[in-house]
ZAVO-623491 format. One record per residue (C-alpha): residue number from 1; z, x, y. Coordinates in nm, 2 decimals. Each point is the difference from the previous one (the first is absolute). Layout:
REM ZAVO-623491
BARO  seq      pz      px      py
BARO  NUM       Z       X       Y
...
END
This chain:
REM ZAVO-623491
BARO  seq      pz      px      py
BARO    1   11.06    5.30   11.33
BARO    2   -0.29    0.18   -0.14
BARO    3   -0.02    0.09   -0.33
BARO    4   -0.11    0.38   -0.16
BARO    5   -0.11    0.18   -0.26
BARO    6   -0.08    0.36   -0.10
BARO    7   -0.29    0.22    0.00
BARO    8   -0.08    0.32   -0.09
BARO    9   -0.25    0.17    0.22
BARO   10   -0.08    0.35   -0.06
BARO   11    0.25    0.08   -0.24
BARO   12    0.30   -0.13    0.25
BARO   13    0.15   -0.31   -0.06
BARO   14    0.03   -0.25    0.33
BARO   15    0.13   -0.34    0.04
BARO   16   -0.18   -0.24    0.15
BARO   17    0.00   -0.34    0.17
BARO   18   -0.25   -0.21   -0.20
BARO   19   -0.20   -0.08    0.38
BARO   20   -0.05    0.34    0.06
BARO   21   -0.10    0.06   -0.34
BARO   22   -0.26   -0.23   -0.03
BARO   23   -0.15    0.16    0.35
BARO   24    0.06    0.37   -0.15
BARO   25   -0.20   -0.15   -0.34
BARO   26   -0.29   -0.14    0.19
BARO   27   -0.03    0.29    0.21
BARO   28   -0.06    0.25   -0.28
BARO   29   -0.19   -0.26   -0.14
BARO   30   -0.24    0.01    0.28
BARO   31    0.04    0.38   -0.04
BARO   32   -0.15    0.01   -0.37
BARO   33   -0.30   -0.24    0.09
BARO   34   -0.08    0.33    0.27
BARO   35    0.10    0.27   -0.23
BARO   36   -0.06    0.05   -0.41
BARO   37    0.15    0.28   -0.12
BARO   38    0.35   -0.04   -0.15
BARO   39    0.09    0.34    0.14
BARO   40   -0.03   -0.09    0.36
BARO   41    0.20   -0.30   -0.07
BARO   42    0.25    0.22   -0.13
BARO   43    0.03    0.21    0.26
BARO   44    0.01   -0.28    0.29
BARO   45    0.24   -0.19   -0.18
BARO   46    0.21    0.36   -0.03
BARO   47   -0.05    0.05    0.41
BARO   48    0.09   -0.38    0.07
BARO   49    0.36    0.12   -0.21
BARO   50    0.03    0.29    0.25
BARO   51   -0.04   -0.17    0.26
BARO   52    0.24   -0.28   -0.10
BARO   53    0.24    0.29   -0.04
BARO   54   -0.04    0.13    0.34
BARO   55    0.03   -0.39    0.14
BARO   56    0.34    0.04   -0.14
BARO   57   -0.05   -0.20   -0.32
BARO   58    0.15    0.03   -0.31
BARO   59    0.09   -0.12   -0.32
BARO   60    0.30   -0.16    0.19
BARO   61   -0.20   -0.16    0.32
BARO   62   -0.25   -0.31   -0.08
BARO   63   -0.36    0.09    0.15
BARO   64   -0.11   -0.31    0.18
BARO   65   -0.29   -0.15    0.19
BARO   66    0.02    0.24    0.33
BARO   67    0.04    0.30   -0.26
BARO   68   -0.30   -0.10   -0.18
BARO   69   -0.19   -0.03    0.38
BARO   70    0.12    0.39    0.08
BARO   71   -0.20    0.09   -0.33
BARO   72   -0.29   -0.12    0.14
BARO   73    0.03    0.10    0.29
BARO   74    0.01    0.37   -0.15
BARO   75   -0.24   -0.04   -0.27
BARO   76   -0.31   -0.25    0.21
BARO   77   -0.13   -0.31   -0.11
BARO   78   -0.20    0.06   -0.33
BARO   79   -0.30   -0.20    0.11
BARO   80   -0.03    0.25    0.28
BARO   81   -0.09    0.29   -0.27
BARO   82   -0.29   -0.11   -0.16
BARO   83   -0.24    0.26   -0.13
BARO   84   -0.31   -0.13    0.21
BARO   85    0.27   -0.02    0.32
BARO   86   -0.12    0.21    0.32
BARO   87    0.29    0.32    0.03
BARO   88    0.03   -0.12    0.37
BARO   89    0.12   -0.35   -0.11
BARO   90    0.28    0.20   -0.30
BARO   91    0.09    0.21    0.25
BARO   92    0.11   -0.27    0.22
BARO   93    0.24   -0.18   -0.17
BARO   94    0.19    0.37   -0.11
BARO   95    0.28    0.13    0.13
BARO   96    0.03    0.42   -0.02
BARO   97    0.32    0.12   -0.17
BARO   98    0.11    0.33    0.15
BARO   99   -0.10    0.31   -0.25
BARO  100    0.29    0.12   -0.21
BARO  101    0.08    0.31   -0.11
BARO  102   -0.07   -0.01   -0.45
BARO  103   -0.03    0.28   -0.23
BARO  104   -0.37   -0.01   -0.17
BARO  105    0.01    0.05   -0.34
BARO  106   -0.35   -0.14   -0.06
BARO  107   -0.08    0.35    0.16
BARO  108    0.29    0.24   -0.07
BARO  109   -0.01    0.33   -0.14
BARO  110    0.37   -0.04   -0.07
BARO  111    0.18   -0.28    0.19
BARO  112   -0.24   -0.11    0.24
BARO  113    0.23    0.09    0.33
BARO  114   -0.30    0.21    0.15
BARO  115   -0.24   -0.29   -0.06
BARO  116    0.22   -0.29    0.17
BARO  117    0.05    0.26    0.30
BARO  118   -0.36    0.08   -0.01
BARO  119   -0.05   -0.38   -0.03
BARO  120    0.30   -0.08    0.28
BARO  121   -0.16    0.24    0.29
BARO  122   -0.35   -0.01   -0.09
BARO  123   -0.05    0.34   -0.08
BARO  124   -0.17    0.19   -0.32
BARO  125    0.21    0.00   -0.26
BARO  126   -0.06    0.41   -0.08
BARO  127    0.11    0.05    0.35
BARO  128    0.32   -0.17   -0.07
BARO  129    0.06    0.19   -0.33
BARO  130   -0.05    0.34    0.19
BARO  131    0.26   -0.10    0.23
BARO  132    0.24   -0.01   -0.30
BARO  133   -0.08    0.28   -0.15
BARO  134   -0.03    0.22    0.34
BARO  135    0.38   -0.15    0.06
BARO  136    0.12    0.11   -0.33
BARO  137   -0.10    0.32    0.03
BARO  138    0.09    0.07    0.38
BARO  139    0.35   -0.20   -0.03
BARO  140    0.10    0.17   -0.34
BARO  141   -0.08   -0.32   -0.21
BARO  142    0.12   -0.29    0.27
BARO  143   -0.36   -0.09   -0.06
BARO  144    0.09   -0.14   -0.37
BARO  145    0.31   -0.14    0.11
BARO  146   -0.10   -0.21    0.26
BARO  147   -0.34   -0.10   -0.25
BARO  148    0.34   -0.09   -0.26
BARO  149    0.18   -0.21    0.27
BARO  150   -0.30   -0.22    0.10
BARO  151   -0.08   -0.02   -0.32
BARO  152    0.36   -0.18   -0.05
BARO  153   -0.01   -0.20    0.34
BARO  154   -0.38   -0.10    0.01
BARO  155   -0.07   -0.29   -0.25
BARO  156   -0.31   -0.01   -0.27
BARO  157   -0.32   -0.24    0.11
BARO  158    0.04   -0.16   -0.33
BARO  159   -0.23   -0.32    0.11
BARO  160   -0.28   -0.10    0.13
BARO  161    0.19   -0.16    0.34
BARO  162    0.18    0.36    0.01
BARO  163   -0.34    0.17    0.01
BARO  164   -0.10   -0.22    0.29
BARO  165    0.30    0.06    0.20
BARO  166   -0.05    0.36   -0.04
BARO  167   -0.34    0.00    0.18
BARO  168    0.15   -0.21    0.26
BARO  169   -0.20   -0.34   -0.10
BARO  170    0.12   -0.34    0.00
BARO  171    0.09   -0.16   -0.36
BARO  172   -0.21   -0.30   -0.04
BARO  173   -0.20   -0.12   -0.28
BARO  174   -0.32    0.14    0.08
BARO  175    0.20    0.33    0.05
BARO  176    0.17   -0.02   -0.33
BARO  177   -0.38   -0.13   -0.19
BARO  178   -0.13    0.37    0.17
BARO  179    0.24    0.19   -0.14
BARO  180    0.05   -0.10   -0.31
BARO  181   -0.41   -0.02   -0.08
BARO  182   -0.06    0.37    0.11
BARO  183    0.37    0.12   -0.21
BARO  184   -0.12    0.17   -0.32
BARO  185    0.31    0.00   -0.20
BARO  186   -0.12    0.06   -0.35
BARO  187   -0.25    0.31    0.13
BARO  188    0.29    0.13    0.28
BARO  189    0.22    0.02   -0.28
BARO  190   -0.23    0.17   -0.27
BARO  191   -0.08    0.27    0.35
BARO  192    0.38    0.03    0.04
BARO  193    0.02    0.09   -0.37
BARO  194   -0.32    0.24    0.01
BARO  195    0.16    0.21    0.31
BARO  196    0.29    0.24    0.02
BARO  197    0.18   -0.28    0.18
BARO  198    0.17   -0.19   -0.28
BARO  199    0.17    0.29   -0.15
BARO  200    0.11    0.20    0.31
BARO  201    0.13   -0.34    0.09
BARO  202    0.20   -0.01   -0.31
BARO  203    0.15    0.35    0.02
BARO  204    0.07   -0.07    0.40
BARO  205    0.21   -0.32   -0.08
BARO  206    0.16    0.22   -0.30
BARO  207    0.12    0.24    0.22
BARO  208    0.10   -0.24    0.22
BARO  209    0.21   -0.19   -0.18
BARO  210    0.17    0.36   -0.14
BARO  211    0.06    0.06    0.38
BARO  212    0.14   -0.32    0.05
BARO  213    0.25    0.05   -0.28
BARO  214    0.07    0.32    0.17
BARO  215    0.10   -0.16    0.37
BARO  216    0.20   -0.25   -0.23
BARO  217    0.20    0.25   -0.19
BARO  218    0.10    0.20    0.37
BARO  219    0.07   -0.31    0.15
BARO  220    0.25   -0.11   -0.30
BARO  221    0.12    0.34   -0.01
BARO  222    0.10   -0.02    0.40
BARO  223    0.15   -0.35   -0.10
BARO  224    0.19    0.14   -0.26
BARO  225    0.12    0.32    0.23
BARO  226    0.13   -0.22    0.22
BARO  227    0.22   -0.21   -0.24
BARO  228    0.12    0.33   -0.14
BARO  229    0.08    0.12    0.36
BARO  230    0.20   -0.31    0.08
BARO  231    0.17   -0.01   -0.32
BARO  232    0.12    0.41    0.10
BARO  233    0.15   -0.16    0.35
BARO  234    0.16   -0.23   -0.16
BARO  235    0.23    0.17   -0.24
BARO  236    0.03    0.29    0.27
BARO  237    0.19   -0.23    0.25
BARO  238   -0.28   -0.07    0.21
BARO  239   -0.11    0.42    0.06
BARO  240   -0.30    0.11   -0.07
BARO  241    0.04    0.38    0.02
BARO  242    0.32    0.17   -0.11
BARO  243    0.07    0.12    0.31
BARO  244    0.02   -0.38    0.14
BARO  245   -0.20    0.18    0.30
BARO  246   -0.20   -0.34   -0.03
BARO  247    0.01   -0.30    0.02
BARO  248    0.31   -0.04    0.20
BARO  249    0.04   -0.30    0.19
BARO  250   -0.16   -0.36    0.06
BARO  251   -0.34    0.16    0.18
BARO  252   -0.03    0.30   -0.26
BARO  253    0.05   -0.30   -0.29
BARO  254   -0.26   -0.21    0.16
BARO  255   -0.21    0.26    0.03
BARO  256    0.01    0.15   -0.35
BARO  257   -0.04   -0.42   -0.13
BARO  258   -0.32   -0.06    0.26
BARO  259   -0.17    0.35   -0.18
BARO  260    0.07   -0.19   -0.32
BARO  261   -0.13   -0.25    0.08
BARO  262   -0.33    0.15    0.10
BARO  263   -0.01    0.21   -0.26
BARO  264    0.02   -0.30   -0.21
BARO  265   -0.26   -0.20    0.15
BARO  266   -0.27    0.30    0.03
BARO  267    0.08    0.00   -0.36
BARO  268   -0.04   -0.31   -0.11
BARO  269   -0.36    0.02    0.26
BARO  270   -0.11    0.24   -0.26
BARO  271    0.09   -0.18   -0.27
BARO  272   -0.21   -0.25    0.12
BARO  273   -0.30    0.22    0.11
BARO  274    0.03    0.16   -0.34
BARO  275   -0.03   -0.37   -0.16
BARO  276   -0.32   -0.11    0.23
BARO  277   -0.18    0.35   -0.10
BARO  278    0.06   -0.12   -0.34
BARO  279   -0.08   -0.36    0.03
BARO  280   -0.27    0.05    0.29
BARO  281    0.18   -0.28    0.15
BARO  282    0.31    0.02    0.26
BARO  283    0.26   -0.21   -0.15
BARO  284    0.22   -0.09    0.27
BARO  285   -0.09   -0.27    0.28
BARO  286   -0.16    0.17    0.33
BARO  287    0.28   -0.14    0.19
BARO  288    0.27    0.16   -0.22
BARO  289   -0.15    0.32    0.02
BARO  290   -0.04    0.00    0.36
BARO  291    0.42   -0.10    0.01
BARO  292    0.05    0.32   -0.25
BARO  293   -0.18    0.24    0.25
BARO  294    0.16   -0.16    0.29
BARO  295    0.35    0.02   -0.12
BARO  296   -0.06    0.41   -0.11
BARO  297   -0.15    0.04    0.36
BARO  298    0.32   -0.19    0.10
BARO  299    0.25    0.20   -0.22
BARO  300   -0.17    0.34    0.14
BARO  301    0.04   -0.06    0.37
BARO  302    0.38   -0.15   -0.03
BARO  303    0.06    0.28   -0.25
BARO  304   -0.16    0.25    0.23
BARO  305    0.21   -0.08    0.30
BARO  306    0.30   -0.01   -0.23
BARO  307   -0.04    0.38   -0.20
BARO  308   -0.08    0.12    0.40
BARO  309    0.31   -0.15    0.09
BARO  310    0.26    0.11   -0.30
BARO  311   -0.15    0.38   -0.01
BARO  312    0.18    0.18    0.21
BARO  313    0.31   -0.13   -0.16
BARO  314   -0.14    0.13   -0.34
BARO  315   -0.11    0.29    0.12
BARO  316    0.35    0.10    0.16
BARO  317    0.16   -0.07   -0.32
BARO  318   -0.26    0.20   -0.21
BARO  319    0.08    0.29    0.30
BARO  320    0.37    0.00   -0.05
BARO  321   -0.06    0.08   -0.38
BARO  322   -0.16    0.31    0.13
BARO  323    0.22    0.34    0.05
BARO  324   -0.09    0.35    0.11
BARO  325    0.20    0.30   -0.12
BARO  326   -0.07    0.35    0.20
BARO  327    0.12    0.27   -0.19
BARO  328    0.05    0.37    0.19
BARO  329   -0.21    0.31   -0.07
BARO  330    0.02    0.36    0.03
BARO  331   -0.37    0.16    0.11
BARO  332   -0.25    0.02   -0.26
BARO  333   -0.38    0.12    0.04
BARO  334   -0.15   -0.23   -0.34
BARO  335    0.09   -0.32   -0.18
BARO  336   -0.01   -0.05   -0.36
BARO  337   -0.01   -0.38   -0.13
BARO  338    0.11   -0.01   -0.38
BARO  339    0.00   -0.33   -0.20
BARO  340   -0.27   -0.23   -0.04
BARO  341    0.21   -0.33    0.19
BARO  342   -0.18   -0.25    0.19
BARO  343    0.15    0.19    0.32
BARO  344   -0.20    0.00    0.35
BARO  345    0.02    0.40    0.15
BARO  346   -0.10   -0.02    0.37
BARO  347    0.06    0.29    0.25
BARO  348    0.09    0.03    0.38
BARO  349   -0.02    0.24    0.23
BARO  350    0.31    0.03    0.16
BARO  351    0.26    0.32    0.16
BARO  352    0.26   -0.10   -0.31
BARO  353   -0.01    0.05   -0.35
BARO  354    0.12   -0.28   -0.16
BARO  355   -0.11   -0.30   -0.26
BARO  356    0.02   -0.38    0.00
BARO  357   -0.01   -0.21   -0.29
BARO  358   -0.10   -0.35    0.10
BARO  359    0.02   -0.28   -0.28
BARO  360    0.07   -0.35   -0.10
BARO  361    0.34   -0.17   -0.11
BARO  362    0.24    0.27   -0.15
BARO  363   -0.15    0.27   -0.28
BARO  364    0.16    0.29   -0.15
BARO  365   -0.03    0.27    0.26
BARO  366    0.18    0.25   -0.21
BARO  367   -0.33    0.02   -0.23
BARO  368   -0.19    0.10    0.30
BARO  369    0.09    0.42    0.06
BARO  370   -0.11    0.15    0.29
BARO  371    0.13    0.38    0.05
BARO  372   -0.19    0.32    0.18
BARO  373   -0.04    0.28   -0.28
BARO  374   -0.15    0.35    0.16
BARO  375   -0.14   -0.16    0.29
BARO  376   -0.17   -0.33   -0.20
BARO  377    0.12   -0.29    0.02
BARO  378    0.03   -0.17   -0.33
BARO  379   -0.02   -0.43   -0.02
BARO  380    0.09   -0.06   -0.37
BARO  381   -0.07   -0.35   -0.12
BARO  382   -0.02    0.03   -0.34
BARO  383    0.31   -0.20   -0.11
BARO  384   -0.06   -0.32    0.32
BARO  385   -0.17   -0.31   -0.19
BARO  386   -0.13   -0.20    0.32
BARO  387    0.00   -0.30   -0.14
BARO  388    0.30   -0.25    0.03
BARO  389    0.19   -0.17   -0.26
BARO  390   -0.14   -0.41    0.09
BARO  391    0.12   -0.25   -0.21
BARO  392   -0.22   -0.26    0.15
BARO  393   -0.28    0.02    0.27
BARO  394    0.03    0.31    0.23
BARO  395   -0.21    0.12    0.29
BARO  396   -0.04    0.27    0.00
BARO  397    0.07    0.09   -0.35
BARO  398    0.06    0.35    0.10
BARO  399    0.23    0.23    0.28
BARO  400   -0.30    0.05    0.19
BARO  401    0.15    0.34    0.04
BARO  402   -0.17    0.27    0.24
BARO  403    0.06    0.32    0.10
BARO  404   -0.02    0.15    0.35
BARO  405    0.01    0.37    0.02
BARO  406    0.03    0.10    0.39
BARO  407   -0.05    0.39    0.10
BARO  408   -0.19    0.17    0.19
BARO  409   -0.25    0.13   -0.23
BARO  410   -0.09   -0.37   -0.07
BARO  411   -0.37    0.07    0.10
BARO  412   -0.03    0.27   -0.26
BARO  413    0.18   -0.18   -0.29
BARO  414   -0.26   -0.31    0.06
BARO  415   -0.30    0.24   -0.08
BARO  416    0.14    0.19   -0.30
BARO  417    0.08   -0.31   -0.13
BARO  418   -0.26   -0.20    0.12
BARO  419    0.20   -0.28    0.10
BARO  420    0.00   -0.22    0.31
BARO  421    0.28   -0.08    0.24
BARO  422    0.12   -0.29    0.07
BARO  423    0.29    0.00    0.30
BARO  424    0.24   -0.27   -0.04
BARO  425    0.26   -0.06    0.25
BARO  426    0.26    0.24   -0.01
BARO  427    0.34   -0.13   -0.17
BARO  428    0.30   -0.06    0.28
BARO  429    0.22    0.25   -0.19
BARO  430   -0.27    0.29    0.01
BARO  431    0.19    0.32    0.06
BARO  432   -0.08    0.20    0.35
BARO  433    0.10    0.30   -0.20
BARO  434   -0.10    0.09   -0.32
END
């Protein structure tokens, strides 16, 4: 049985067995004989709580002895970093950490995204801002957005074991001394206030947070669309359009709930986006956003196959609703169209004279007036209202009524009235003689 007790080592709270404590106290012991400044100390005692972190230790889990070996294995023996010590013999006993990608605010102009890529790929850093601007301007302002989503996704190189990282160099004690003995704080913060960089900073993360708030209304608003939506199926006995043309049937039902769904969870995505533009911080685990995007990408292909599979049914039932009514002519040489109706005129060439009313569901035909008056043929529509009486949700919310005119002067009628003809299929009860 070993006993424990707690710590607190960069700000994060450990427990500890009291072994591997009294190793972990000597060794930074032997670390402040090498090393004088309190802010290096800081800052390795802040690295050795990262890396504690990423051993999988935590305020629950007791660091012991081997734990305490793994920091120095990753930080180097302190008596190997003497000032006076040949770089050859430092060198040695380090271990390279892979370069990771930070943003560089020490050198930003607004969030330092351009100087962690700059930093990342070892490029300029004015290259890198070209780049963005040259996108934004070529891709219609992509260029911003994809600056705005790494500026969510990329995290700040607050420290000094962050800044080492960045450039691809191993965190050790000697590492951490260097950086911390060159960092300027109190003059890179009285140049930060002295350029355009703070304010345009503060107005950026203004409108940013106004845009966030922005993505968080829509997506609420889709949320709240959807309940209303639900709510409307519910109290009309499962039907969705007055017509019950959809949904009919378990695969139209599962269809219309998988959209839902979808719908839903795209929603709540931007909710979410909306709430890291505002925070600067995505506030969801990684792994449960990557479930979210998998389930919508899930939802669409199942609900894909699905609508693919259940359209033709809708579609025949939306067909049957539609009616065609040909109505006999005698010969006329001009058409006159009175009324100002939503009503479609098309004209056919064809040996008959004759016309065709095509429309939706079942309107008042008797308001539509066609009649020949000294050679003219007169389409009165002045007393049709197209649209249809819906008590509830109704597609399409009108007849959809058009009017064919077939004669054989149809190429002359299209240019006086400068009209274009469309030739749908003729109706099975066209006459053979006018």
């Amino acid at each position: 049985m070993n006993e424990v007790t707690k710590i607190h080592l960069g700000r994060q709270a450990f427990t500890i067995s009291v072994d591997a404590h009294d190793e972990l106290k000597s060794y930074l012991g032997a670390i402040k004989k090498q090393v004088e400044d309190k802010d290096v100390i800081d800052e390795i005692e802040l690295r050795m709580a990262e890396l504690l972190v990423e051993h999988g230790l935590n305020a629950n889990k007791v660091i012991l002895p081997g734990d305490v070996d793994f920091l120095k294995e990753q930080l180097g023996n302190p008596k190997d970093f003497k000032e006076d010590d040949d770089e050859a013999t430092a060198t040695e006993h380090q271990r390279p950490d892979s370069k990771r990608l930070f943003r560089d605010t020490d050198n930003a102009m607004v969030a330092g995204v351009a100087a962690g890529l700059a930093e990342y790929f070892g490029l300029d850093v004015l290259l890198i801002r070209i780049l963005f601007v040259l996108a934004t301007i070529i891709t219609v302002g992509w260029g911003i957005l994809l600056y705005i989503v790494l500026w969510l996704l990329v995290p700040e190189a607050k420290t000094s074991s962050d800044r080492l990282l960045m450039a691809g160099r191993p965190v050790t004690v000697d590492g951490l001394k260097e950086i911390v003995e060159r960092a300027d704080v109190k003059g890179a913060a009285r140049r930060a206030n002295d350029t355009l960089a703070g304010p345009i900073n503060n107005i950026f993360r203004i409108i940013m947070k106004l845009v966030g708030l922005v993505f968080v209304f829509s997506g609420l608003s889709a949320l709240f669309g959807l309940v209303a939506t639900e709510t409307y199926i519910l109290l009309n006995s499962d039907a969705l359009l007055q017509d019950n043309i959809f949904p009919i049937g378990l695969r139209e039902h599962l269809v219309l709930d998988i959209a839902m769904v979808v719908v839903g969870l795209i929603a709540l995505f931007i909710i979410l986006f909306g709430i890291a533009i505002f925070r600067r911080k995505w506030p969801i685990r990684t792994w449960v956003t990557g479930m979210m995007v998998g389930l919508i990408f899930i939802g669409l292909a199942i609900g894909g196959a699905l609508t693919a599979d259940v359209y033709p049914n809708i579609r025949d039932r939306y067909n049957a609703n539609v009616h065609t009514t040909v109505r006999v002519s005698k010969p006329f040489t001009a058409v006159n169209v009175i009324g100002d109706a939503d009503v479609g005129i098309n004209y056919v060439p064809s040996s008959k004279y004759y016309v065709s009313l095509n429309y939706y569901k079942h309107p008042n035909l008797a308001s539509i007036k066609t009649y020949v008056k000294s050679g003219t043929l007169v389409i009165d529509t002045s007393q049709f209202n197209e649209h249809r009486n819906c008590q509830a949700i109704c597609i399409p919310n009108n007849y959809n009524m058009v009017i064919t005119v077939y004669t054989p002067d149809a190429l002359q009628l299209i240019n006086q009235n400068d009209a274009i003809p469309i030739a749908p299929p003729l109706p099975p009860d066209t006459p053979k003689q006018p």
